[in-house]
N, CA and C of each residue as an Amber inpcrd file, in Angstrom:
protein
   225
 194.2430000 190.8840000 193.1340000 193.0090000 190.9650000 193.8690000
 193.2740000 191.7430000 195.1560000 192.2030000 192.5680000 195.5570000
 192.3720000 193.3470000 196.9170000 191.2480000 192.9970000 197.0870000
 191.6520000 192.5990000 198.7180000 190.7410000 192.1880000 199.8280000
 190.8790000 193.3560000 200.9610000 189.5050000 193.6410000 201.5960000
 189.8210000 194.6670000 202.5820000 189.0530000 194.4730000 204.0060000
 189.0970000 194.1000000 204.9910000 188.3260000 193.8910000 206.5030000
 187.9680000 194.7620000 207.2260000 187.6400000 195.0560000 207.8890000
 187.7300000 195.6870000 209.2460000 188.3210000 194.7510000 210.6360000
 189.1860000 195.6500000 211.1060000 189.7780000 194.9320000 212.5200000
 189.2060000 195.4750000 213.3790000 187.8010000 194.7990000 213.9580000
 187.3790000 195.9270000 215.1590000 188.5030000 195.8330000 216.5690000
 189.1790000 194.8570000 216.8270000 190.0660000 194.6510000 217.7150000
 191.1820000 195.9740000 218.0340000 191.1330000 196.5180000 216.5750000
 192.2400000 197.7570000 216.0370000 191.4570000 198.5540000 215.5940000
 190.3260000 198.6020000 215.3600000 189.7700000 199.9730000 214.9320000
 190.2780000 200.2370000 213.5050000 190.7900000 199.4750000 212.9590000
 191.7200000 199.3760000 211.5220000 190.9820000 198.9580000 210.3160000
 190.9920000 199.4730000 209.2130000 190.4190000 198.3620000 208.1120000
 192.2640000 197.5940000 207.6340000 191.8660000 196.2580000 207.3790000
 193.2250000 195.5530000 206.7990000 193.3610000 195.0870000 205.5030000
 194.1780000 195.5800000 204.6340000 194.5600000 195.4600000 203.1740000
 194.8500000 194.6200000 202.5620000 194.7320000 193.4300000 201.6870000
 195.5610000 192.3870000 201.3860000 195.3880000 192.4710000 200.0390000
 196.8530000 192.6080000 199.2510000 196.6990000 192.5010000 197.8880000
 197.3290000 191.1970000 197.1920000 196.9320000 190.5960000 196.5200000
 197.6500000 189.5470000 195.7110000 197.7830000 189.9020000 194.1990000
 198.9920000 190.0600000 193.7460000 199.1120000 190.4400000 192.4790000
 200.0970000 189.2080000 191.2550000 199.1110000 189.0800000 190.5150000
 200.2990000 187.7790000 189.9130000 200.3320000 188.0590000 187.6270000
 201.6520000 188.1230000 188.0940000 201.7320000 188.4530000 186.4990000
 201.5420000 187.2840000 185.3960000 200.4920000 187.5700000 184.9860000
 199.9170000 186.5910000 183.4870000 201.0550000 186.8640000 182.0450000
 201.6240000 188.0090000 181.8590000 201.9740000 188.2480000 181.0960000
 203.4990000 189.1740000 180.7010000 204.0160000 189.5500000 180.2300000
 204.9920000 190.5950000 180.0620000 206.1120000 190.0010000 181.0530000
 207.5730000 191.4650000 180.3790000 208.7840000 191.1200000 181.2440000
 208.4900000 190.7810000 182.4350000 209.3510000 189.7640000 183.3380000
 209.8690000 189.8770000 184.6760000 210.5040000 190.5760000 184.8630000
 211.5390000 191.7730000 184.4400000 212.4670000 192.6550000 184.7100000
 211.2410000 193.4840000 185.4720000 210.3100000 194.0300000 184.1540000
 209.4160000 195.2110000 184.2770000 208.6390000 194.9690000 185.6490000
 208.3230000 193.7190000 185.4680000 207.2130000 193.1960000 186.4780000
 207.7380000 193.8290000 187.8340000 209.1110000 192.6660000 187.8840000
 209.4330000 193.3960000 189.4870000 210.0180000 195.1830000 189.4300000
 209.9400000 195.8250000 188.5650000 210.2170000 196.7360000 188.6550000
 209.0980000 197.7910000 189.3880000 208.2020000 197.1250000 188.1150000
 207.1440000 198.5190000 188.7050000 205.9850000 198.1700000 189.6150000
 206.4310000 197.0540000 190.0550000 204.9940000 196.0890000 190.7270000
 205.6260000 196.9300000 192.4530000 206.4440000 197.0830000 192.7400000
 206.8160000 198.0420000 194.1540000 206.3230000 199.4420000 194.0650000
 206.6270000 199.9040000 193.0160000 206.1320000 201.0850000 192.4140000
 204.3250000 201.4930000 192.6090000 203.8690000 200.6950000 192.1490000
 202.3870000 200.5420000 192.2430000 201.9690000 200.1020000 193.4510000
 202.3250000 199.3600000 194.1780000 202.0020000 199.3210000 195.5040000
 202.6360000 200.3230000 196.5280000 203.4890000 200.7090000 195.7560000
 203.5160000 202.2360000 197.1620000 202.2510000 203.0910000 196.8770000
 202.3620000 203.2030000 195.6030000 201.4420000 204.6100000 195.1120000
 199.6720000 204.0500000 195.8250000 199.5240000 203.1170000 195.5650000
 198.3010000 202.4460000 196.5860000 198.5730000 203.0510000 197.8680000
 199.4920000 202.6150000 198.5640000 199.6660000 203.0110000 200.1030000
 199.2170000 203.9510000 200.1890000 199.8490000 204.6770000 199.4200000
 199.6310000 206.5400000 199.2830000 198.3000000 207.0100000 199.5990000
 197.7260000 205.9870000 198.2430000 196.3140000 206.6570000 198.3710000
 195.3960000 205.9170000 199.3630000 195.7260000 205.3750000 199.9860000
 195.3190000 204.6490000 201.6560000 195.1130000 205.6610000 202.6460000
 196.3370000 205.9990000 202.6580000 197.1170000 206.8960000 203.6400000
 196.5100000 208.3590000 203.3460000 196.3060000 208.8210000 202.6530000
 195.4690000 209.7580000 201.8530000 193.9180000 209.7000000 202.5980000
 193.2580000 208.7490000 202.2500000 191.7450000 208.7270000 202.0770000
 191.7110000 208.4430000 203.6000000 192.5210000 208.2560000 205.1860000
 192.3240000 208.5320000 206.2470000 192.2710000 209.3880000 206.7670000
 192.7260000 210.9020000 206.0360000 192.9700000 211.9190000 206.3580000
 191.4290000 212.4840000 206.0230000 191.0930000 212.0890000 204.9870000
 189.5070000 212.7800000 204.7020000 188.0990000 213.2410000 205.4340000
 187.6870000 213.7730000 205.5480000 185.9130000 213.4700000 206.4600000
 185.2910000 212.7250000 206.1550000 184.1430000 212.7650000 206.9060000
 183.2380000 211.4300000 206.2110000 182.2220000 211.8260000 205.1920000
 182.2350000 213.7130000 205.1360000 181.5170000 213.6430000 204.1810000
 183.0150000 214.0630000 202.9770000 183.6020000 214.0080000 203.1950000
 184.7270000 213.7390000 201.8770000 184.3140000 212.0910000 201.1080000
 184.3330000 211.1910000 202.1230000 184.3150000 209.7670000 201.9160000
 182.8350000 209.8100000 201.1060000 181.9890000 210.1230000 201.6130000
 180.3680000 210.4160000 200.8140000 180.5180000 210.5490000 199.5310000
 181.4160000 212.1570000 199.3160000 181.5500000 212.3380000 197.9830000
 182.2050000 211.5780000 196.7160000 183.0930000 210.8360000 197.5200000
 183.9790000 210.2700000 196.9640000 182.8590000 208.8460000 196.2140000
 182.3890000 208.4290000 197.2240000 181.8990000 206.8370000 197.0780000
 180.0060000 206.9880000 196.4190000 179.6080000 208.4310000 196.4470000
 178.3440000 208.8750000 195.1160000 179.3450000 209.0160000 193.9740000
 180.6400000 209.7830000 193.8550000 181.0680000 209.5720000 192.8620000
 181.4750000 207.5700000 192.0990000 181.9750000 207.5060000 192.7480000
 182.1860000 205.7320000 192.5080000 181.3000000 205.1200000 191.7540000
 180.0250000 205.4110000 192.5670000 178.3690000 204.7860000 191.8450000
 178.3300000 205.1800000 190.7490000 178.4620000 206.6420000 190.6010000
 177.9010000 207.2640000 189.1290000 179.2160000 206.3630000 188.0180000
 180.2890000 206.5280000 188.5270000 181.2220000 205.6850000 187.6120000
 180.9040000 204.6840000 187.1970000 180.7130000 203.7630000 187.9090000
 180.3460000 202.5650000 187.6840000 179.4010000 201.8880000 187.0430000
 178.1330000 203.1000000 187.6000000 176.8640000 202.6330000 187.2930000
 176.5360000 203.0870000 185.5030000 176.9750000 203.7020000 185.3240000
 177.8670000 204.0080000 183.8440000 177.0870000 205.6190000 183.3570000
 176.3710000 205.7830000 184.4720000 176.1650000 206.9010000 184.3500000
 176.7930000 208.1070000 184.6390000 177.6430000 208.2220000 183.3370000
 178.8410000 209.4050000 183.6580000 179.0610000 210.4610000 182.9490000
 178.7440000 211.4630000 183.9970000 178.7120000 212.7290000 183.1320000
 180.0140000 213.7570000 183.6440000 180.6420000 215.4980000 183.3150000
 181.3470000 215.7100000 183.4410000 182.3090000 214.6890000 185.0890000
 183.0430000 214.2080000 184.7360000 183.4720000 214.0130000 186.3310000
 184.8290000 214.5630000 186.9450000 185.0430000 215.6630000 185.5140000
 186.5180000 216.0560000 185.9510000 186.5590000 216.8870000 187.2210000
 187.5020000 217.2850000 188.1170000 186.9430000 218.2460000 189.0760000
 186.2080000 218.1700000 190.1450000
């Protein structure tokens, strides 16, 4: 589960992930479960760099995903 806030104190939004394995290796688990949470960071760290009309585009795209109305979205 990801939870996300705003810190107006910091001007920050704050991240909290809880991840718990139902199933499969523990080797794998702790393997790639660091793995996947960097690559998150990444794209954190990423989407601050953007504008706000980057963020726009991004989050009309989201809707159309979701809303299951999806047409080309490659690109």
């Amino acid at each position: 589960m990801l939870s996300v806030r705003f810190r107006p104190d910091r001007g920050v939004f704050q991240y909290h992930l809880t991840a718990r394995r139902h199933s499969g290796d523990q080797q794998n688990w702790k393997r790639l479960t660091p793995r996947f949470i960097g690559s998150l960071r990444k794209q954190l760290l990423m989407w601050r760099i953007l504008s706000r009309q980057e963020h726009s585009q991004y989050a009309e795209r989201g809707e159309r995903l979701f809303s299951g109305n999806v047409s080309s979205e490659c690109g």
